[in-house]
N, C-alpha and C positions, 0 to 999 in steps of 0.2 A: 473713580470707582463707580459712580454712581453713573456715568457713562456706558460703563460695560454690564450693568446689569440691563440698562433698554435697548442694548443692543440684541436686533434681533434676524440679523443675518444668516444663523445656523438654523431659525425654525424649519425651514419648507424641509431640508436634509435631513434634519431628525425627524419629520413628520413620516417623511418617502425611507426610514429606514424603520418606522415601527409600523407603515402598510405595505413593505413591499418583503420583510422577513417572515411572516406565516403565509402570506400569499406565496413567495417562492416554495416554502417546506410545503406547504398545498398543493402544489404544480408537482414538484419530486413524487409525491405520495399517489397521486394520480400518476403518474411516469410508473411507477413500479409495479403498483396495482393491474397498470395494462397488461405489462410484460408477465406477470403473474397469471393473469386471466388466459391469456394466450399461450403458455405454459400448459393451463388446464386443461384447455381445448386442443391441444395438440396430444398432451397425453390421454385425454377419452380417446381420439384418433387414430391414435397409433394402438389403442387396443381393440378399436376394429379393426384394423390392418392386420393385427395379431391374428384373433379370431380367426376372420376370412383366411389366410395363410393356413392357421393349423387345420381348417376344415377342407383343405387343400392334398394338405401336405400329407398329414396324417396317416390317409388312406393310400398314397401312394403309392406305386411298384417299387418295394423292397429294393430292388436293383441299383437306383438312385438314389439309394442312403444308404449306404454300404452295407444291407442285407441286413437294417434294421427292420424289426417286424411291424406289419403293419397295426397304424392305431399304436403304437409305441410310443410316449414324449420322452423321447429320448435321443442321444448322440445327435445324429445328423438332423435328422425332425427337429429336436429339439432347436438348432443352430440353426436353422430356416426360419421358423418364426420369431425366432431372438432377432436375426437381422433384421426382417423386414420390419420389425417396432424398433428398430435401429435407426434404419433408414428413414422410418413415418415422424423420429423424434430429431434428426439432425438439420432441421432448418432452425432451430429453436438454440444458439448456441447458451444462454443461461440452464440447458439442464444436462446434469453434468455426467448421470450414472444415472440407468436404470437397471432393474429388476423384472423380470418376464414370469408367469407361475399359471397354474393351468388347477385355479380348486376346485372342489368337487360342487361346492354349495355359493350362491351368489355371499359376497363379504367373507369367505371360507381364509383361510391359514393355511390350509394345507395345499401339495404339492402333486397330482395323479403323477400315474409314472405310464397309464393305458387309457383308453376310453374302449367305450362297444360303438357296434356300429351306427345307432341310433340316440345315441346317449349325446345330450348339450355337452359343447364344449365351452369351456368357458378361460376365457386370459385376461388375466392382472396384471397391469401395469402398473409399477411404483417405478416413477421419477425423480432422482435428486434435483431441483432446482434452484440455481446461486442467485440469491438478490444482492443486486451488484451497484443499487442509485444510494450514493451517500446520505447518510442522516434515514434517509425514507425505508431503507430495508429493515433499521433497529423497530420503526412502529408500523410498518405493514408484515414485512416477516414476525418471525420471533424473535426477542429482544436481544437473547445470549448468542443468539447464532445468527450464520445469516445466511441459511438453506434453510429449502421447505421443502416436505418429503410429498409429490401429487398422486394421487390413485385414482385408475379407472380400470373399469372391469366391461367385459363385455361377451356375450355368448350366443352363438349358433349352433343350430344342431347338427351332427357330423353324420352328410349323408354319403358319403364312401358306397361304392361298385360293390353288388355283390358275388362279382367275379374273383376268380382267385389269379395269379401273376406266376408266369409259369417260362 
């Protein structure tokens, strides 16, 4: 017995498993964080891409949006710039569902359904985002869950022709 207590063959292995357990959950938390950051930066991005489209789109010839009126967010306008922050958000496959919304006031809730011709336009993006690195998404995400909801907003003024389409 008294053998087996100076034996000390298992130290170095118990040492390398109480520096190398936080160090690893440290590396994951850093891992998620990135993909999180990048998440971010993709959704402010894709509501410039938002933006730029509705300031595009918006004022358009009627004719190619199925005689939606112009300066209208709606139907087909509406589906235009919903893709292209579709399209700005899918290299990023951790986000799983966005939200597109066009408020009146920077941080706004609400929903225009028009703009004028000289009036900022402004699109909000909300991104569902999956945090998807084991152990790490419970303490870099939120604990219960393991999505994080991203927003970014962004606004140009809508400078649209003041010709009429005919």
């Amino acid at each position: 017995m008294t053998r087996l207590v100076r034996d000390r063959s298992g130290a170095v292995y118990v040492e390398f498993l109480i520096a190398f357990l936080p160090l690893f959950v440290f590396f994951m938390c850093l891992v998620q964080m990135a993909g999180l950051h990048t998440g971010r930066l993709t959704t402010l991005h894709a509501a410039e891409i938002g933006v730029r489209a509705a300031i595009v789109v918006l004022p358009d010839d009627p004719a190619k949006y199925g005689d939606t009126a112009v300066n209208a967010i709606q139907g087909p306008r509406r589906d235009a710039v919903f893709k292209a922050v579709s399209l700005a958000v899918s290299p990023v496959r951790s986000i799983v569902g966005i939200k597109v919304t066009f408020p009146s006031s920077a941080g706004g809730n609400d929903d225009l359904g028009e703009v004028g011709r000289d009036d900022l336009v402004r699109v909000k993006v909300e991104a569902l985002y999956k945090c998807s690195i084991p152990l790490a998404r419970h303490l870099v995400c939120s604990p219960g869950s393991s999505t994080r909801t991203l927003k970014a907003e962004a606004a140009l003024p809508n400078q649209g022709a003041d010709y009429s389409y005919e």
